[in-house]
N, C-alpha and C positions, 0 to 999 in steps of 0.2 A: 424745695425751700422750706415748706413748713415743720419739716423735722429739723432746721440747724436756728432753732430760737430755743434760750437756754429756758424760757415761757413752756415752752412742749416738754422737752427734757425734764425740766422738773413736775411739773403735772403729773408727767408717768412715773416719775420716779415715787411721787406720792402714793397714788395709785399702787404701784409694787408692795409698798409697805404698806399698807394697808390688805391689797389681796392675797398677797405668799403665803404670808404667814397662816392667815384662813384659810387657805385652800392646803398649804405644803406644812403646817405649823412645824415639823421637827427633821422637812431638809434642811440641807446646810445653809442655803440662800432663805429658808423662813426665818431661821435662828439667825441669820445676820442683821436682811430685814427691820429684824421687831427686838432688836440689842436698843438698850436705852442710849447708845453711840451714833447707831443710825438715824435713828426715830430723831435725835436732839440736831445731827447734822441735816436731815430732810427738813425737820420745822425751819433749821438756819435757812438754808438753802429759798424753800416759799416765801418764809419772809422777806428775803431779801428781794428776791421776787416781786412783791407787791409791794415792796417800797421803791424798789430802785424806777417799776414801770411808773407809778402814780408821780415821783418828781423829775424822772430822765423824760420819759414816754410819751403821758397819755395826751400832753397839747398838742403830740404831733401828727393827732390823726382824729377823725370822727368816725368811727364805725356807726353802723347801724340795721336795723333791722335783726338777722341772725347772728350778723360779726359782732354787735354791740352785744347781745347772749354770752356771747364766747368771749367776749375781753371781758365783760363782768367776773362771769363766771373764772374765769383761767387768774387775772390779776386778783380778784378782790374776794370770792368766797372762796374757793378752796383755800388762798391763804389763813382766812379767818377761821374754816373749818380747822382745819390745822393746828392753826394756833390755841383753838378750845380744845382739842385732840389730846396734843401736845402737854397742856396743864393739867388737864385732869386724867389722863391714864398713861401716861409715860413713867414710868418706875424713875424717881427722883433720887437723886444723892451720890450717884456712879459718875458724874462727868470730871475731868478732870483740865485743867487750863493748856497742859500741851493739845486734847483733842482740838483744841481752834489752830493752829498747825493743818494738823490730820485732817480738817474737813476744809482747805485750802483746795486738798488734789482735785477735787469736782470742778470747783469754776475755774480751775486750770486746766486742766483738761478740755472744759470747753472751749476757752479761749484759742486751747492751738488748734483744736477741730475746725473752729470755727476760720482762724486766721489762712489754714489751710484749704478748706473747703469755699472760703472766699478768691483767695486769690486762683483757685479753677473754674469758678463758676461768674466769678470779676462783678460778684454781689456779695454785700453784707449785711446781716440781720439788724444789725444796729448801728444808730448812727456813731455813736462815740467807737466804734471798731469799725469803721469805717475806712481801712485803709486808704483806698482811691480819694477819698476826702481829706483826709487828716495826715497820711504818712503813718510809715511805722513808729515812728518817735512819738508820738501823741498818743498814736493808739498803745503803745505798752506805757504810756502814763496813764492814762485812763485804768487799765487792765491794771495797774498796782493801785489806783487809787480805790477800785473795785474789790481788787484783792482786800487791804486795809480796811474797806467796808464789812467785807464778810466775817474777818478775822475779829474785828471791834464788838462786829453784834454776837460773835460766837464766843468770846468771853462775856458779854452781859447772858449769855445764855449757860455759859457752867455757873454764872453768879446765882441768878436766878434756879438752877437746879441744885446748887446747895441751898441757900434760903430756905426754898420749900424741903428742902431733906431735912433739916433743923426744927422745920417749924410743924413739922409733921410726926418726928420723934417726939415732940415735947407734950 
């Protein structure tokens, strides 16, 4: 269970982009990695991350002890690492408005993993996919309204990387 929370998934995926590159800088997967495309759809991706847990999530549980470490850390500082990451050495000015489209296939992707891997295991990571709870009709409303989330904060994020393209030429 602990690998189908999209919380893990992105972690590592951070993670990736951050170690490949260092360790593989000029395979093909470092060079994709560490592309101002990835880099801008990974910061989407955390963010969204640590926003969707702090307003969907965190009333619905108390961790403590270790687990409170580990939901700190996983929601709330790697996002923010991130997001300083992200502004100050991510090569700015290359994003383009259709890549919010193109950085849709991730949290689609999870979804059907996730829809899939629930319905055999007859548990799900989260409540709003929750099928056994909600139905599928709810849960693909939820899943586009997520979608919509992603895609919203991933145009303020080509906004924001032209901005600073601009304000960095001048």
């Amino acid at each position: 269970r602990f690998f189908s929370y999209m919380t893990i998934w992105t972690n590592i995926l951070v993670t990736l982009t951050y170690l490949v590159p260092l360790i593989a800088k000029n395979s093909t997967l470092g060079k994709f990695l560490s592309s101002p495309f990835m880099e801008t759809g990974t910061m989407l991706y955390i963010t969204v991350v640590g926003i969707s847990y702090h307003f969907l999530l965190a009333h619905i549980w108390v961790p403590t002890g270790w687990q409170k470490v580990a939901d700190v850390s996983l929601h709330y500082a790697v996002p923010a690492i991130y997001i300083f990451y992200w502004f100050v050495f991510v090569r700015k000015g290359e994003q383009r408005f259709s890549n919010s489209y193109k950085w849709l296939v991730y949290p689609l992707v999870y979804l059907v993993y996730e829809l899939i891997h629930g319905a055999i295991v007859n548990v799900y990571s989260y409540p709003f996919i929750d099928v056994n709870a909600l139905g599928y009709g709810t849960v693909l409303r939820n899943g586009l309204l997520l979608g919509a989330g992603y895609y919203l904060v991933g145009l303020l994020l080509v906004v924001i990387d032209r901005a600073m393209a601009k304000s960095i030429s001048k």
